[in-house]
Structures are given as structure tokens and as C-alpha cells.
N, C-alpha and C positions, 0 to 999 in steps of 0.2 A: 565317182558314181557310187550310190550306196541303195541297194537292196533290202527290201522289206518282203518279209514272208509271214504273213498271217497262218493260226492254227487254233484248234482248239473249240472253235462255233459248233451250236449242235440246236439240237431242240431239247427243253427242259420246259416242267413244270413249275407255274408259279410258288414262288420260296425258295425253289432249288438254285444251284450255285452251277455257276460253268467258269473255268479257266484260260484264259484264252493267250498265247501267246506269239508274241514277234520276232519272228529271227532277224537280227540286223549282220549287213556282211557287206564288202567293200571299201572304198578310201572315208571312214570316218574320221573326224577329228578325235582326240582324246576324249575332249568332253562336250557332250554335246547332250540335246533334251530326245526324247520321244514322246509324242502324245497319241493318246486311242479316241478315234471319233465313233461316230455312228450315224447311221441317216437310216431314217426309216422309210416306207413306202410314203410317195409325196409329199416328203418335208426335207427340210434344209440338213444337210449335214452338219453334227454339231459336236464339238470338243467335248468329252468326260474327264479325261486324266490325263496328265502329263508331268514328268519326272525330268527332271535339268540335273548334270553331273555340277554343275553348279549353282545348287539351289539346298537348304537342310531338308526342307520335305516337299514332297511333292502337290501340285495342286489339283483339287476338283471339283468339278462343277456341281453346284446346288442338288441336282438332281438325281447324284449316284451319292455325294455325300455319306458316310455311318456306312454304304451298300459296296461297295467297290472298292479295290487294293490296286493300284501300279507300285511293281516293282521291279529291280532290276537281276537276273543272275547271277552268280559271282564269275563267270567269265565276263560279263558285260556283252554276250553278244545276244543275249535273249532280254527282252522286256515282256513282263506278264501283266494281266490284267485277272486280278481277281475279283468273279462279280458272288456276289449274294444277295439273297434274298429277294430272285430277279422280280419281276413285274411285266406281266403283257405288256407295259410302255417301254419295257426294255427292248422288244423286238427287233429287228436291225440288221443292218450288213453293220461289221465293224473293221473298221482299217486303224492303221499307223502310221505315223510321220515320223520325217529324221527332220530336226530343224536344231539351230545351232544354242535356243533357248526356248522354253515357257513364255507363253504370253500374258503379259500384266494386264492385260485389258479385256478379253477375255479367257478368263478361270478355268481348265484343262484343258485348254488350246496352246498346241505350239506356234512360235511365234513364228510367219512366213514359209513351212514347212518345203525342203527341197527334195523329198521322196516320198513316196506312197506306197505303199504295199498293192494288194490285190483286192482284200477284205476278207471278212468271214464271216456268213450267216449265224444269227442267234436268234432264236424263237422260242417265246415264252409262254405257252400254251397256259390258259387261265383255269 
């Protein structure tokens, strides 16, 4: 079983930057992916970024593109998401997944994800 703890959500102003980060803990494999989604009020939750211990760089979705950093800690047990330049579309509960790779089909989504965290609010006042 592997444990996801989101942190880091807050309210910011458009342009301004929020950090958000995952504490992963429990039976992980070596290597394995995390990716950060987002769902906003009445829409689909949707993959931004996601990091594979076996991948060179990490993948992201069109929409956070140039705006958005995942990265990993050097203990490996934190995954960050750094956002800039946010955007009132950026608004959102955002969560993490443990899954055991990236998905090729869709771009900062993990593929079949087998935990979730809790989430964490981001709000981007315009």
C-alpha cells in the first residue's frame, strides 16, 4: 500500500507561483511514476504532469506547458510540482498518483494509477 499526501495549495494571485508538494510513503517499488492532476468545479479531472523513474524527462500536458515544473527530491520520497505564472483556469483541487509508469497516450497522466492522495486546493484569483 502506498500513501500520498498532498501540501502546499493556497490562494494566489494571477501570475503568482504556488508550490505544491507529495509526500509518497509505504511498499513502493524502486521506480516507479507520479503524476499531479486537477479537476476543477464541474469538469473532468485532468492529468498536468507526471515524472517516471524511468523516463529522461518528465511529461506535460499542453496546458501547463513553459508554466509548471514536476520534480522529484533527493530522498525520493517528495514529489513537487512547481506551478508559475498561474491563471484563474488554473483553479482546482489538485491530487497525485503512484502508478508504476507515465502514460503515452495521455501527456501528464499516469498510466492506471494505483493511489491517490487526498488533494489540495489552488485558487487563482484574477
Amino acid at each position: 500500500q502506498v500513501q500520498l499526501v498532498e501540501s502546499g495549495g493556497g490562494l494566489v494571485q494571477a501570475g503568482g507561483s504556488l508550490r505544491l508538494s507529495c509526500g509518497v510513503s509505504g511498499r513502493t517499488l524502486d521506480y516507479y511514476a507520479i503524476g499531479w492532476y486537477r479537476q476543477a468545479p464541474g469538469k473532468a479531472r485532468e492529468g498536468v504532469a507526471c515524472i517516471d523513474d524511468n523516463e529522461p524527462t518528465p511529461y506535460y500536458a499542453n496546458s501547463v506547458k513553459g508554466r509548471f515544473t514536476i520534480s522529484k527530491g533527493n530522498a525520493e520520497t517528495s514529489v513537487y510540482l512547481q506551478m508559475n505564472s498561474l491563471a484563474p483556469e488554473d483553479t482546482g483541487v489538485y491530487y497525485c498518483a503512484y502508478a508504476l509508469h507515465c502514460s503515452r497516450a495521455y501527456i501528464g497522466s499516469a498510466l492506471n494509477p494505483e493511489s491517490w492522495g487526498q488533494g489540495t486546493q489552488v485558487t487563482v484569483s484574477a
